[in-house]
N, CA, C and O atoms as a DFTB+ gen file, in Angstrom:
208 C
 N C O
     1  1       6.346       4.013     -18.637
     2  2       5.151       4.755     -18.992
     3  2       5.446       6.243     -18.900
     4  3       6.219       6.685     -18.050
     5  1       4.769       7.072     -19.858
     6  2       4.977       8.444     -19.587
     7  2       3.630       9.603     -19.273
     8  3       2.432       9.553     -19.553
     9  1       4.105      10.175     -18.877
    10  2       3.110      11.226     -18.404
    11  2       1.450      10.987     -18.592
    12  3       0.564      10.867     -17.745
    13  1       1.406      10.967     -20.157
    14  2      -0.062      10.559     -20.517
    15  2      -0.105       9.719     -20.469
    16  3      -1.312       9.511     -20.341
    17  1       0.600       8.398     -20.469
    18  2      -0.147       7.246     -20.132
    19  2      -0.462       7.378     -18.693
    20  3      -1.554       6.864     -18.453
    21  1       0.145       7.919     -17.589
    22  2      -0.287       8.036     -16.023
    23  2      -2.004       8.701     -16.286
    24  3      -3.124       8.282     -15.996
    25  1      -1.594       9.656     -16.827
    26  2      -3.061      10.516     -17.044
    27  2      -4.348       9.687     -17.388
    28  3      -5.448       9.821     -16.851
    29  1      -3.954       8.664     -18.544
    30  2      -5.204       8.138     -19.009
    31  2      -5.449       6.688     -18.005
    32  3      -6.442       5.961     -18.041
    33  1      -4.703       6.590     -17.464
    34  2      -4.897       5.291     -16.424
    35  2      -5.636       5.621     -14.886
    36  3      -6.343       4.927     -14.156
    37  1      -5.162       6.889     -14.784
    38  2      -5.655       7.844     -13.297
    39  2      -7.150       7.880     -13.876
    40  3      -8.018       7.425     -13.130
    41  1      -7.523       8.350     -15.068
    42  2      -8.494       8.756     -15.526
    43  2      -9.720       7.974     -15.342
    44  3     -10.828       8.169     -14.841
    45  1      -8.879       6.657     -16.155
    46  2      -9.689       5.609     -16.233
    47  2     -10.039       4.721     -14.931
    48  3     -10.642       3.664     -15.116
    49  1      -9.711       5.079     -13.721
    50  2      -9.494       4.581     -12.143
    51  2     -10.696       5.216     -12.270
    52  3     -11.771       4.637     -12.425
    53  1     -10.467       6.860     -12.183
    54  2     -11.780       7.357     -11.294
    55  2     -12.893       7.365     -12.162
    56  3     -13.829       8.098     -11.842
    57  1     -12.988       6.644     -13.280
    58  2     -13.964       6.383     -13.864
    59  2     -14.823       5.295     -13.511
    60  3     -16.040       5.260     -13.328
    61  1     -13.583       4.061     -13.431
    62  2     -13.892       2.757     -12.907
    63  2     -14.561       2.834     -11.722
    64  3     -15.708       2.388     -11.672
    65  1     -13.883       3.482     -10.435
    66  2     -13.823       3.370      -9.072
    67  2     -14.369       4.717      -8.448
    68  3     -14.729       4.931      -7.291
    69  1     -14.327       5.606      -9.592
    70  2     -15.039       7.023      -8.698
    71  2     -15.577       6.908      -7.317
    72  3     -15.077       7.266      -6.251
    73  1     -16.856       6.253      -7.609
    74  2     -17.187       6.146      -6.233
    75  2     -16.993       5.454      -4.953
    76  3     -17.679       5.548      -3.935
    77  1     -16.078       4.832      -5.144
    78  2     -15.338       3.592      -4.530
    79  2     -13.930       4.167      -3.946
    80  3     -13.226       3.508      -3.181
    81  1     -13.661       5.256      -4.325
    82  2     -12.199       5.782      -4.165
    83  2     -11.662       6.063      -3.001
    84  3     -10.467       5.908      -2.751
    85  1     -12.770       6.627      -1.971
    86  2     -12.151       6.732      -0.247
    87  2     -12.113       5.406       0.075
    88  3     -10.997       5.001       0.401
    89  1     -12.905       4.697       0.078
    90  2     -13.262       3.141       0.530
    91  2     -11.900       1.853       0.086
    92  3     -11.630       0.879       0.789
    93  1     -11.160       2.242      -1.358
    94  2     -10.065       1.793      -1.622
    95  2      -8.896       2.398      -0.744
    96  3      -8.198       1.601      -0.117
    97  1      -8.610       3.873      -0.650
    98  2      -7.942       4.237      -0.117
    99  2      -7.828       3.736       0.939
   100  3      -6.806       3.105       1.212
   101  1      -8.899       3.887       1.864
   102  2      -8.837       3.267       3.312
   103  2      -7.847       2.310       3.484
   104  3      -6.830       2.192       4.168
   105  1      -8.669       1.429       2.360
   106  2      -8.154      -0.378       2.747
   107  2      -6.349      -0.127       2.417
   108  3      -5.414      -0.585       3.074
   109  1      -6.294       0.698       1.258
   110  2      -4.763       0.155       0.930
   111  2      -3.661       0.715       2.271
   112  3      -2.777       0.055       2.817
   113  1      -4.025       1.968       2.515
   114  2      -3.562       2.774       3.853
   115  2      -3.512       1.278       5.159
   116  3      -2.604       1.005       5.945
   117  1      -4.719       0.639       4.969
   118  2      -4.529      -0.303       6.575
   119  2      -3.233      -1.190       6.207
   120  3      -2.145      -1.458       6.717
   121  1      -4.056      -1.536       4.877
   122  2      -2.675      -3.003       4.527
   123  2      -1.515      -2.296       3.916
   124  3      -1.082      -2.900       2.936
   125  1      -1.023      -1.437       4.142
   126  2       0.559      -0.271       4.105
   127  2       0.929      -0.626       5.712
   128  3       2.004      -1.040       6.147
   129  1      -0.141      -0.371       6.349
   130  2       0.217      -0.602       8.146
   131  2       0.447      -1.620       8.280
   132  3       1.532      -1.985       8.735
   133  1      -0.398      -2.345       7.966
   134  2       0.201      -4.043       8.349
   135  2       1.007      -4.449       8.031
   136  3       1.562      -5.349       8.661
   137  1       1.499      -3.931       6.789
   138  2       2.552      -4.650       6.608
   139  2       3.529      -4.354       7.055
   140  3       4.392      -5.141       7.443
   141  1       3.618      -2.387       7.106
   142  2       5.183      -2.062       8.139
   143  2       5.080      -2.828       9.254
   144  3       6.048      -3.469       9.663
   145  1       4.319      -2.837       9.645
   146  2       4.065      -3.672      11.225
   147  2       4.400      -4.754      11.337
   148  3       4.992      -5.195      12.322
   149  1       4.030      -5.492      10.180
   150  2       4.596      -6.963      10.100
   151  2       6.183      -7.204       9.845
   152  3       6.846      -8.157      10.255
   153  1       6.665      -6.009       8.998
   154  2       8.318      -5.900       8.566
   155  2       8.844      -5.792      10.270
   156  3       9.388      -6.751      10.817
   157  1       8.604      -4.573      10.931
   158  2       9.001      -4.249      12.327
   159  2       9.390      -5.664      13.343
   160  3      10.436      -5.990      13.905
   161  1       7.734      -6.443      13.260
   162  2       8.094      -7.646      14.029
   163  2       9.169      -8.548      13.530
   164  3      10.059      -9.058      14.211
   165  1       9.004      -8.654      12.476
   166  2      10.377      -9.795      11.439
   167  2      11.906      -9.519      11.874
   168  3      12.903     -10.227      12.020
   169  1      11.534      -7.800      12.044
   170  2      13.104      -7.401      12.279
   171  2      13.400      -7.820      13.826
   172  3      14.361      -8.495      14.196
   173  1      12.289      -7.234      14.723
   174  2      12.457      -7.561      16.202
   175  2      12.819      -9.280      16.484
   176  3      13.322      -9.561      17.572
   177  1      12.620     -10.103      15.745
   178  2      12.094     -11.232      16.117
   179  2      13.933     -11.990      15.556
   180  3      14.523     -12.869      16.184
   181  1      14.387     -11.392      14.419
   182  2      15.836     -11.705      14.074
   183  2      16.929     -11.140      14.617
   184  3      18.119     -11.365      14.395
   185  1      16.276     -10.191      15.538
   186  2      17.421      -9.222      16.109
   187  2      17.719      -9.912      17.752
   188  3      18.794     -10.124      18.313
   189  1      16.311     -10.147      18.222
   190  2      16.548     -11.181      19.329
   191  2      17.061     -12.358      18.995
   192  3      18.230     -12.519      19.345
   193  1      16.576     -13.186      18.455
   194  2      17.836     -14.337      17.598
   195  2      19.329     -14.204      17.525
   196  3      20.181     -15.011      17.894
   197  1      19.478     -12.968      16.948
   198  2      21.075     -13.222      16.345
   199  2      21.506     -12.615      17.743
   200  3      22.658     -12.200      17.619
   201  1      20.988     -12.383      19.137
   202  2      21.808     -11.446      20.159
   203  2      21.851     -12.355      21.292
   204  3      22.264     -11.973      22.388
   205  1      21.335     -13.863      21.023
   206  2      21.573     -14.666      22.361
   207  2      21.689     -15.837      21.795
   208  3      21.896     -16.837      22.483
């Protein structure tokens, strides 16, 4: 995709979602956390495994 297509898709978000837009943000920001969080444990959890 190029430039204007980003433009007309951004566009068409805050058209869609304008008012909805902190309230999405929020959520995607938590489930970004959870999931590093969830990667972190996966790693902790194979690293104790492979060391005994």
């Amino acid at each position: 995709m190029g430039p204007m297509e980003w433009v007309v898709v951004v566009l068409i978000a805050v058209l869609l979602f304008g008012h909805r837009l902190p309230e999405v943000g929020r959520s995607l920001g938590r489930g970004i956390v959870e999931f590093k969080k969830g990667i972190e444990g996966v790693k902790d959890e194979n690293g104790d495994n492979m060391s005994g």
